[in-house]
Every structure is written in structure tokens, then in C-alpha cells.
C-alpha positions in Angstrom: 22.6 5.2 -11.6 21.9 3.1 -8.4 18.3 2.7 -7.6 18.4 4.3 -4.3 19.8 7.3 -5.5 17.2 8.0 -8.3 14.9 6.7 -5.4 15.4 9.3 -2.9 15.9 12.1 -5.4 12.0 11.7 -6.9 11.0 11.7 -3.4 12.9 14.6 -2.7 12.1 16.4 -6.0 8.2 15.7 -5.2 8.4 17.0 -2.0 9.6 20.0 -3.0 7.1 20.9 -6.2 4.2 20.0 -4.1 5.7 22.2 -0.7 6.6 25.4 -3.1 2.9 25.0 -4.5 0.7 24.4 -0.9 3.2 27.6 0.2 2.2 29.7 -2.2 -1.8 28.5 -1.7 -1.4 28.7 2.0 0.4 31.7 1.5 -2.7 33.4 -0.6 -5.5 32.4 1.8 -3.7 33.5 4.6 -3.5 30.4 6.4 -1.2 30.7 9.6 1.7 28.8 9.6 1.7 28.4 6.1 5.0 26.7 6.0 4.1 24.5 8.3 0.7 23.3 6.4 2.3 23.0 3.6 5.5 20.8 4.6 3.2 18.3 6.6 0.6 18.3 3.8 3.3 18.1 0.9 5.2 15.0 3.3 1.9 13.3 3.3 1.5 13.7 -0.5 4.5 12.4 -1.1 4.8 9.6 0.3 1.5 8.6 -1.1 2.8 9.4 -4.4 6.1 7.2 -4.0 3.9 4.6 -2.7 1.5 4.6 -5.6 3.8 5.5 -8.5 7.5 4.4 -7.7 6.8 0.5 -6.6 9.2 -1.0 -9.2 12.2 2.0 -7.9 11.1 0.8 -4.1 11.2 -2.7 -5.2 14.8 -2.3 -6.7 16.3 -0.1 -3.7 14.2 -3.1 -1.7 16.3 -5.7 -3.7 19.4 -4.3 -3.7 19.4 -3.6 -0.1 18.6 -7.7 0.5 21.4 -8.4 -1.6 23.8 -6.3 0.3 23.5 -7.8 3.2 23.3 -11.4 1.6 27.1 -10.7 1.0 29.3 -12.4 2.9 31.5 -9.7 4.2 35.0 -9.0 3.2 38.3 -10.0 5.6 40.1 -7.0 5.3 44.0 -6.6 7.1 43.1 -4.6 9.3 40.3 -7.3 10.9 43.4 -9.7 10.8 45.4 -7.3 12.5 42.6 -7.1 15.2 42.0 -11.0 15.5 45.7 -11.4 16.3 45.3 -8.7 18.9 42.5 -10.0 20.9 43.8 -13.0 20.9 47.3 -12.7 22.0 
């Protein structure tokens, strides 16, 4: 599985755990807007929590990102196609 993909899905799958529980404690107390406490509180959260815990995932998504960009890019047909275009 490609690092950003597992990445982004732990964020997203922490995100959600912690929102569902501050909703339901926000939700209890009586806190108005609850969903709107508990989807800033739960962002913040998470993203300390990615930060913390997931530095080797960020530093492979990091990585793999540098090296994509490294490539030199790929001289397709249609790029020709355009070359001979602009220059004619």
C-alpha cells in the first residue's frame, strides 16, 4: 500500500473516533454547538496525534513525494505533437 494512502486514512480514521466521542460528551453536557466543538477539538487532536505518533508514515509520504518530483518527466506523443505545433 503507498504510504500516503495508509497516511491519510489513520488521520482520517482518528479524526473520526475522537469527533464521534467529543459529540457524544458535548452532546451529554449540553454544550451548544456540540458538533462544532467537537470537530475543531477532534482536528486539533489529530493532528497532534499524527505529529507525535505517525513521523516514520509522514517521513515516507515526505520521501516519496521528493522522489516524485526528482523524476525527470516523461516525453509523451502528445507533447511532441504540441512542440511541432508551436513551432510551425
Amino acid at each position: 500500500m503507498r504510504a500516503w494512502i495508509l497516511y491519510s486514512a489513520l488521520r482520517v480514521g482518528v479524526f473520526l473516533v475522537l469527533f464521534a466521542l467529543l459529540f457524544a460528551l458535548t452532546t451529554t453536557i449540553g454544550v451548544q454547538p456540540a458538533w462544532l466543538i467537537a470537530a475543531v477539538v477532534a482536528a486539533l487532536l489529530a493532528l497532534c496525534i499524527s505529529y507525535i505518533f505517525f513521523r516514520g508514515l509522514r517521513e515516507r509520504v515526505a520521501l516519496d513525494i521528493a522522489a516524485a518530483r526528482a523524476a525527470p518527466a516523461k516525453s509523451g506523443e502528445d507533447e511532441e505533437v504540441e512542440d511541432r505545433a508551436g513551432s510551425a
